[in-house]
Each structure stands twice: as C-alpha cells, then as structure tokens.
N, C-alpha and C positions, 0 to 999 in steps of 0.2 A: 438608316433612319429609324426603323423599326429597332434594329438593337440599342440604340442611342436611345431610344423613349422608353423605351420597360429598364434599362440601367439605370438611367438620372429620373425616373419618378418610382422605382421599386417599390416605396412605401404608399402610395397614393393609391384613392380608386381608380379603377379604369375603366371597367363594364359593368354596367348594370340593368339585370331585366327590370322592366319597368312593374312595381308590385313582385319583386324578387329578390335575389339572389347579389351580392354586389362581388366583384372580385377585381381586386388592387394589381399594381402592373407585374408585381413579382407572381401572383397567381396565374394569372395568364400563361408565364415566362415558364413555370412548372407543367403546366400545360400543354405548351409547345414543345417542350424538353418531350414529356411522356411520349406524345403523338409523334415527333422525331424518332427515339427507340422503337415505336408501334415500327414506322417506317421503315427503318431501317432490318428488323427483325424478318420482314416481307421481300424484303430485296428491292424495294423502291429505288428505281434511278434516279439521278438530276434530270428533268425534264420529261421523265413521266408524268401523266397527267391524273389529276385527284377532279374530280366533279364533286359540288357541292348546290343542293337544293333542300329549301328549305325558309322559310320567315327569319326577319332579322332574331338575334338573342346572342348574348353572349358566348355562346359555344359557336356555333356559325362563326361569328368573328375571331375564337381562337384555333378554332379546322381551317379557317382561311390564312392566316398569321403564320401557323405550322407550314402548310405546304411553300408556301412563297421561300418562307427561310429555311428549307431545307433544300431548294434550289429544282420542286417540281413545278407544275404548272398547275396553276389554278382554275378549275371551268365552273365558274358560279354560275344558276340557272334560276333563272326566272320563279321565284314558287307558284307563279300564275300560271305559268305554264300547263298546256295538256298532258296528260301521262303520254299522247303519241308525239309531243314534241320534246318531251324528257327523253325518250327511249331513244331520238333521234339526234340529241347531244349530244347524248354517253354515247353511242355505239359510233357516231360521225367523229368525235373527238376521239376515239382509240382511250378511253380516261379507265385506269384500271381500279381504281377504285370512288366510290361514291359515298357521301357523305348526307344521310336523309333527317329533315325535318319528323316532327311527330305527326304532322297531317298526313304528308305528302309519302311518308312510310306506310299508311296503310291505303293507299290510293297505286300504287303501281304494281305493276305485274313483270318480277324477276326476271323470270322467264325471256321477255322483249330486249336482256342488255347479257345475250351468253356469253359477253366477252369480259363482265365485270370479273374480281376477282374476289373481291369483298363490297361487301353493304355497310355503313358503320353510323349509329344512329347517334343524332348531333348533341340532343340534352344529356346524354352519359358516356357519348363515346361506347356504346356497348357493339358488339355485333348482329347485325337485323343477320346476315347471309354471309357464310365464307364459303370458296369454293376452292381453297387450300388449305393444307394443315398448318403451316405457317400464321394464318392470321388468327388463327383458331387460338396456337400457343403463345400466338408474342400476345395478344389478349389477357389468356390465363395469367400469360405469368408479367405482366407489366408491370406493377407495383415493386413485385419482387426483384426485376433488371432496375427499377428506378432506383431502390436500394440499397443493390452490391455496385451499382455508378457512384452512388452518389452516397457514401456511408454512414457519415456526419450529417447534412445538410447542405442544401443544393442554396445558392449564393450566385451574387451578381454576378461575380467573377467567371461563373461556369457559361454565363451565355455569350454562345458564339457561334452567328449566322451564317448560312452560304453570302458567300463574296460575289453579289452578280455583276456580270457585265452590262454596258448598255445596251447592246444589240440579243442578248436573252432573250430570250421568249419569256416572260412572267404567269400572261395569262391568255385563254382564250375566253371570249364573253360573246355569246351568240344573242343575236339584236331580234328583238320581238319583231320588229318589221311594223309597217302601219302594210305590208304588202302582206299574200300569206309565208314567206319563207323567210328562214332563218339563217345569215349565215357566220360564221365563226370570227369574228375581227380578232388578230395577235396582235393583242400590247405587247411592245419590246421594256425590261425597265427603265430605257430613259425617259417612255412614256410617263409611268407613272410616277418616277422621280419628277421629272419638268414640271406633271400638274400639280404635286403637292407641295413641291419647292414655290410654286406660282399661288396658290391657296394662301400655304402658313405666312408668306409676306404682306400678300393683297389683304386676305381675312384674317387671320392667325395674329398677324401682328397687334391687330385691333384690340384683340380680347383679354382679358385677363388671365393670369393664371391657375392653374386649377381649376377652372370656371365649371359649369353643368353645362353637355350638349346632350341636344334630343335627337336622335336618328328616325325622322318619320320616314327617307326614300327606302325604296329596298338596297339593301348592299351589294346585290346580286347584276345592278344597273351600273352604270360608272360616274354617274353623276353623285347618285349615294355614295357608292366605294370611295372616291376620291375625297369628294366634297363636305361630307359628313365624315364619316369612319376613319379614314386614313386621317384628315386633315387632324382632329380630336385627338387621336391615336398619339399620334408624331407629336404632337404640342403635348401632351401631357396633360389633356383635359378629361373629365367624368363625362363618359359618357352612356346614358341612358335607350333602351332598345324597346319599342311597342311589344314586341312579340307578336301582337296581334293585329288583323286588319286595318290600319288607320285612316277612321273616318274621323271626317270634321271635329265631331263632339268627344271620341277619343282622344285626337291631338290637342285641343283645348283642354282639358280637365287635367292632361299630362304636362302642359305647358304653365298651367296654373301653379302646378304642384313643383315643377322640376326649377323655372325661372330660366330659359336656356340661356346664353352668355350670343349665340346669335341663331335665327329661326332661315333651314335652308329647305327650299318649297317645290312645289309643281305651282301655279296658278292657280287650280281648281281650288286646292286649299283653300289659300289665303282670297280669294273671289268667293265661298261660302262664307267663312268666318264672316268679310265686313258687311255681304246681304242681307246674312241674319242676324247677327248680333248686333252691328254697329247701325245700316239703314237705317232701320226702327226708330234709333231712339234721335235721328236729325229730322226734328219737324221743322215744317216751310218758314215759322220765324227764326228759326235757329241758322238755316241757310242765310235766311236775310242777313242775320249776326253777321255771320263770317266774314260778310262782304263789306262790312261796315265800317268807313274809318275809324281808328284809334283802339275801338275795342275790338274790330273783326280780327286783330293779330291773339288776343288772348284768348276767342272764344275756339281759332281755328288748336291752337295750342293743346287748349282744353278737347277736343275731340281726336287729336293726336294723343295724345296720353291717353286717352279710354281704347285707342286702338293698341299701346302698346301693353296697353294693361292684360289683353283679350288674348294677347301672344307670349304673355309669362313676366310682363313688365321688365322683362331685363338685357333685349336682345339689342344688339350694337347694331346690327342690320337685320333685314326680311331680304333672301336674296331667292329669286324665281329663276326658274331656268328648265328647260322641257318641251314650253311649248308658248304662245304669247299670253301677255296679260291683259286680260280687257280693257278697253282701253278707257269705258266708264269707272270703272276702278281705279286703273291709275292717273287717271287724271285727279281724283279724289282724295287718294294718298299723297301726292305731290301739293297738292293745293292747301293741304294741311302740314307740308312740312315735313312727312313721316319718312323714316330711313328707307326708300325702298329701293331696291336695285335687280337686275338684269344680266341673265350670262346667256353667252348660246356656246355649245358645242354639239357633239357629235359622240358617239361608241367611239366611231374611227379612229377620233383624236383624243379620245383619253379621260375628262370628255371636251374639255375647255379649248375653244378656237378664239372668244370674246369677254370679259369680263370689266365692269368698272366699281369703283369704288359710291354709294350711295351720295356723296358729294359731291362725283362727278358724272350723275346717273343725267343722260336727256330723254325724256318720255319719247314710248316710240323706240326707243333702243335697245339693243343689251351690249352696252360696251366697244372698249374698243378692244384692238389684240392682243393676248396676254403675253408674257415674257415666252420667249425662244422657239415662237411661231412668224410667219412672215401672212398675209392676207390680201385678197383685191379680188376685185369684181369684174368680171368678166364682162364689159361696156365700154361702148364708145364714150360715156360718158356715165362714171359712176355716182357721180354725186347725186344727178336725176333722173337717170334711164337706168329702171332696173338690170341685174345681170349674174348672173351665177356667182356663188361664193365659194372661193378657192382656195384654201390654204397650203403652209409648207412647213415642217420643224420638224423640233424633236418631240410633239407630241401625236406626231400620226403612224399608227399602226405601219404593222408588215408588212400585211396585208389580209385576205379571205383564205381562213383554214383548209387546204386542200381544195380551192376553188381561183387558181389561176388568170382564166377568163374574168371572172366579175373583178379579181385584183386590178385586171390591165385595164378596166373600162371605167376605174376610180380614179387610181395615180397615173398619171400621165407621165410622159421619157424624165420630164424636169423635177419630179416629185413632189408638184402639186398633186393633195388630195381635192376631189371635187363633188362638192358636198351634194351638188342635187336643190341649194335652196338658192331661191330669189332674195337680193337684198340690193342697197344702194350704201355707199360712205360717201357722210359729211363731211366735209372740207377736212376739219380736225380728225377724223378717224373713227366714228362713232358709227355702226353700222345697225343699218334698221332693214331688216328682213320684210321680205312681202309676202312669203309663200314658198309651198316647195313646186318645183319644176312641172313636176309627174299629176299635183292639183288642178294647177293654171287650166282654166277652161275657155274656150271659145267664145266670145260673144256674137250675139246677132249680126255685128256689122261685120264680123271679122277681128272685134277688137281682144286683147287679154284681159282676163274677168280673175282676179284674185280670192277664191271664195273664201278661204280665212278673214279676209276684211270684213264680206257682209256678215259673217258670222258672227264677228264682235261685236256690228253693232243690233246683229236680231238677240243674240245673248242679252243686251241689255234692256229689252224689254220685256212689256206686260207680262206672266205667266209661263213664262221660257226660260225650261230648264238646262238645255242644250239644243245647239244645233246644227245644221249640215247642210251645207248647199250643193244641191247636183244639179248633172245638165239630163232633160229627158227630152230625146230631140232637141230642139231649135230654143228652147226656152230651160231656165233656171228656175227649179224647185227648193224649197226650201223646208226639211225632212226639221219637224220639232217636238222634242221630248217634253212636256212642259212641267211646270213645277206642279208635281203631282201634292206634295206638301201644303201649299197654300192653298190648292184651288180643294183642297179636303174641308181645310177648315173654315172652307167660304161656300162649301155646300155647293159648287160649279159643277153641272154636268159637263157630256161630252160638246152638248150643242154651243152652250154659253163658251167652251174652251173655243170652240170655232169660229164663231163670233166674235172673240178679243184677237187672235191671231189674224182674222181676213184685217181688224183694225191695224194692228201691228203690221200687215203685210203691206198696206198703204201707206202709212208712215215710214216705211222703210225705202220706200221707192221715193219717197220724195228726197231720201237724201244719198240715194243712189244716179248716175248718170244714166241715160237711155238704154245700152247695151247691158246693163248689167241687172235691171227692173227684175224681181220676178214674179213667177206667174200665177202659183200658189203655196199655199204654205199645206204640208200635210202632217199629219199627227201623229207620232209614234207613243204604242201603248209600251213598251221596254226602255229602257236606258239604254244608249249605243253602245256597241259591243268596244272595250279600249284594252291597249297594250298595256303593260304594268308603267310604262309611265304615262299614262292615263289621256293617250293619245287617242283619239277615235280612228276605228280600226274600218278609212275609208272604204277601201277596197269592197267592202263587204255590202257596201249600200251603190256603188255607182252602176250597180244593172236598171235595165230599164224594165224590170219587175216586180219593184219595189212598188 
C-alpha cells in the first residue's frame, strides 16, 4: 500500500510542515531509500526494532515509512511522555536504535538506554549518539553510497518494499494507560492493513482527490497513525503536520488556512471550538429561530455553515473518537444538520472496533462494526443491560510485549479481545458505550453509578471547565477545574466560583436519580493531569486524599 501511493502520486505533495517545508511522494521515497542504506550499512535485521519519539512533522513520518518497509519494527513513543517512561520503552522494547524529536533530544539522559546503539535526530537525520563505527560511517558517507546506487537518478522503478506477511509484527505502540503503566500492544500487518483498508472505503472514498489533510492527533497513538497519516498517505492526499502543541486556536487558524477535505478529532477539540466560537454568537431569539416553522430549517442551516466555516469550510465530515462527546454538544450539532460522527476503538485493535458513516451516525453512539471484526456484549440482554464489549478479527493485536499474563487476561481461548468497556447494541448494531469497567462506582443502595455520564452533564455547566467524579466513602464528589478563562474576564473570585458550582451542584441532582446525587463539588486550582489522548489520567485523583 505504502509502495503503491509514493509510485502512482511521485509527482504530488505529500507532507508538509505546517509554516514549512512541503515534500512530494518521490521525496519521501528518496528518503526512505537513504534511511534503508543508513539501515542496512548498520546491520539492521528484519524485525529489529527502531524507536521513534518526537512531535508530528514530516521527517517523523518518513523515519516511520522507512523502518516499516524495510521489514523492522516500529516503537513510536508518546512525545508526552516522561523521560522515565521513554527510557522504559527503549530499553523494555530491546529497540536498537532511536529516532529523537528536537525537544525531546535535549530533555533525555543517554545514559538510561545502554543498550541503544545509535541516537538519530528526526529534522535532519543527523547523529545525536553512535555507539558503533558503523553508524558513524554509513552517516558520513550516505550521500556518497546514494550515488554509486543510484548513478543517474533514482526513479519510480527503484522502489521496492519489504513483502510483509500478515502475522508480522509491524509495530509495537505502548499505551499511555489512564492507569499508571505502560504496556507494549503488537500490531501484526494485517492489523494495520484491515484498519486502513476499512478507513480509505469508509472515509477515503468520500473525499477528493489530492485533497489537503490536517494531522492534529499524534502519529505516535493509533488512532492518529491510522486514521489521519496512514489513511492520507495511502490515498494520495497533502498532508499537513502542526509540529507544534495543538491547541484549540492553533488548530483553527491552521484549519482556516489549510481547508482540510475531512477534520479527524479527540472531543475536547471540537467541544472548545463550538463553546467559544460558535455559543456566543446564538442568542435566545436566534434559538427561538431555529425552532421555528418554515424558516427554522434555513436559520438552523445558517448556523451549520458557520460551524463548518470555523473547521476550514471544507471538511466532508468531523469524525471524534478517543473518548465521548458531550452530549450538549452533540446534540447541537445534530440539531443543525452538521456532519458529525463517532468511532470507538482500542491501541489493541488497531484502533477501530466501531465506526459509521455521518449519514448513519445515532447520537449517543460511535458506530457500528467496521469490516473483518466480529463484536457483542457480553449480557443477558444487550440491547438494555449494559455488558462488556468484546471483539474478534483481523484487527486485534498479538498481544502484550513480553507480557504473557496480562495477554491471557485480554484474549480469551476463542480470540475475543476484551476491551474493559461498558456498552449496550441497538437492535441494528449501533453500540453506545457507558463507561469503562475499572470506573463503574458503587452507589449508596448498592446500585452501578456510571461517572462519565454525570460528568457530561456537569461539563455542560455554568463555569466548568472540566470534571471528575469520585467516590470518597459512601458519597460521590465531584473534583471541578473551572473555566478559569471566563471567570477572569468576569472578575469572579474564588468565593463567587463556589457559589455557582454549590448552584450547579443542585441542578445536577435534580437530574440525577437518588444513588448517584452528589454531595459536593470541590475546586481544582490545575487542569487534570491527561494521557496524550487527552484522557484524564483518573488514577491519579481516586485516593481519598484529594
């Protein structure tokens, strides 16, 4: 797939830093060639493993391109990650060589990974660290082996990739955890054949050709790698790299400028974007509009189009997946018509277990089962009794890097993986998640208390920037970050912040049932601590010390 898209688009862009650098599919393809030579000059085996950390940019995605088609293994790393959980990928992975970003190069200590072999720094490809002669000289003299390879000029016809198998190991990707540890999931490539075969049809098909995409996830996650990068890649689309942290007002301003052909999200995003940009400007007659016979269809219209105006005006869909979407939001989005849609997967699976097309998105959901996975829930009755979500295909891992036990306690004898989350399917096959497993709290009577639910709907209140429901003893607290933003420009202290939240905390119980009421709300001066995909890193809050 990879050889098929840099052949049939050679002439085209391919990557580009965003405010950078652009390089077309034959550059890349040169790229990959060098890095190959680099490879091979080293003694690199097939299925030796390359570590690579560092922020999205166009060298990252041709260090990653390289090792895949030279038939090593990939261990992309978190760039959020600690330097003591870097040291603990490279050295856990056995990965002989490593691949560093420009931050993340002068933030680690060598010393911690004595088994690297080389260091190799991602915007030039230069050497940070050898600890052979060999890497030292295939270095030096690379240009020069490119040369006497290749005498004339290097051409379509020279590119030709390792032949993988399906049961390969491609990659290892160590999952931030919302717990504290890490552990190594192996995608085989039929994994990530299946998900990208299952993308370019679902999504791919949709879009134009040569069209601009924007890479806001990390590539380093598999939701990004897949879904973004690969998918763009393989189709033959431009596509564009933040480089930089991406926050809200970066991904807008790049969105403006780039016009993506489809916008692929976390929630937090796309729930910032319509707060601030879009709320403001629906005042209470403008609601009344909406609802309004005859003209409510064109006014809702009109507020759809300002929304897709705010995402680059030209995206075929907004597709969310990571974690829920609020559900004031999307019901908001829906109500106007807007493309909006839902995946759910897993690291495990590649990442996609659920995906639907925006036509046949039902609020509340992400989907149903995507191509050459099987799915079900583990219930007596799945349609209304929640129950564990269970999959099976060719998109679920090997299993846990050198971690046998936690593999046997995932995949079961029949090769269901078992995902850990609560969900129910609708009759048709559309599955609506409740929570994960390891969340689910106790209630007073003995009942199950879902705290992601109350969360979405204290998220959508007064002066609440985020929030977190725990249990301390016998009652449900509710830990809230608040929009420290607004309540600046409104001049609120801490007392008034206290005072709108006990409010909020009464309105919330009126639209919660008895067992799951809670009992206070308390105020957090930090923003919650979250994994790179911008999950809150619970663990961290459910002591009774907080």
């Amino acid at each position: 797939m990879i050889e098929d898209a840099i052949v049939n688009n050679w002439y085209k862009d391919a990557l580009t830093d965003y405010k950078g650098a652009t390089l077309q599919y034959h550059d890349v393809a040169r790229k990959i060639e060098k890095l190959h030579i680099m490879f091979e000059s080293i003694g690199l085996q097939k299925g030796d493993k390359v570590a690579l950390c560092g922020r999205n940019s166009s060298m990252w995605a041709c260090a990653f391109l390289a090792t895949l088609t030279y038939g090593a293994v990939a261990v992309p790393i978190q760039h959020e990650f600690t330097p003591a959980q870097v040291y603990n990928v490279v050295n856990h992975s056995d990965a002989r060589l490593l691949f560093v970003g420009d931050v993340v190069a002068t933030q680690l200590d060598y010393e911690q990974m004595p088994h690297l072999e080389g260091i190799v720094y991602i915007p030039d490809f230069s050497i940070v660290l050898s600890r052979s002669e060999q890497i030292t000289y295939a270095r030096e003299h690379l240009n020069e082996v490119f040369g006497k390879k290749y005498p004339k000029y290097f051409r379509k016809e020279h590119v030709h990739y390792y032949n993988d198998q399906e049961e390969d190991l491609a990659l290892i990707n160590y999952t931030s955890g919302t717990t504290g540890f890490s552990k190594g999931v192996m995608l085989p490539y039929r994994a990530l054949w299946s998900n990208i075969s299952f993308v370019e049809r679902a999504i791919g098909s949709k879009l134009p050709k040569n069209a601009n995409a924007l890479s806001i996830l990390p590539m380093a996650h598999m939701y990004g790698m897949a879904c973004e990068f690969l998918l763009q890649f393989c189709i033959g689309n431009h596509q564009f790299f933040l480089t930089r942290l991406p926050s809200p007002t970066v991904i807008q301003a790049a969105m403006a400028e780039i016009h993506p052909c489809v916008v692929i999200s976390v929630p937090l995003i796309i729930e910032k974007i319509i707060r601030k940009k879009i709320f403001p400007l629906i005042t209470p007659s403008l609601r009344l509009l909406m609802h309004m016979p005859g003209i409510g269809k064109k006014v809702r219209q009109h507020i759809c189009d300002l929304v897709k105006q705010e995402m680059g005006g030209n995206a075929y869909e907004v597709v969310v997946g990571g974690a829920g979407l609020n559900k004031e939001i999307e019901t908001f989005l829906v109500e106007i018509g807007f493309p909006i849609t839902m995946g759910y997967g897993t690291t495990e699976t590649g990442p996609l277990i659920t995906f639907s097309d925006w036509h046949d998105f039902e609020p509340g959901s992400c989907g149903t089962v995507v191509d050459n996975m099987e799915m079900k829930v583990l219930s007596p009755d799945p349609v209304n009794v929640p129950g564990e979500v269970i999959s099976r295909g060719l998109n679920v891992m090997l299993g846990y890097y050198k971690n046998e036990q936690a593999t046997k306690a995932t995949i079961d004898e029949d090769g269901w993986f078992h995902t850990g989350d609560l969900g129910r399917i609708s009759a048709d096959g559309h599955l609506f998640i409740r929570g994960r497993i390891k969340n689910m709290l106790l209630g007073s009577n003995g009942q199950n208390v879902y705290p992601e639910e109350i969360e979405d709907k204290l998220n959508s209140m007064t002066m609440v920037g985020e929030s977190l429901i725990v249990q301390r003893g016998d009652h449900l607290v509710g830990l809230v970050y608040p929009d420290t933003e607004a309540a600046e420009q409104l001049g609120f202290k801490e007392s008034d912040l206290d005072a709108i939240m006990e409010q909020n905390r009464q309105e919330l119980n009126q639209l919660l049932p008895a067992f799951c009421k809670i009992s206070k709300i308390q105020l957090q001066d930090q923003e919650f601590e979250k994994t790179p995909k911008k999950s809150i890193k619970r663990y961290l809050y459910n002591t009774e010390n907080q």
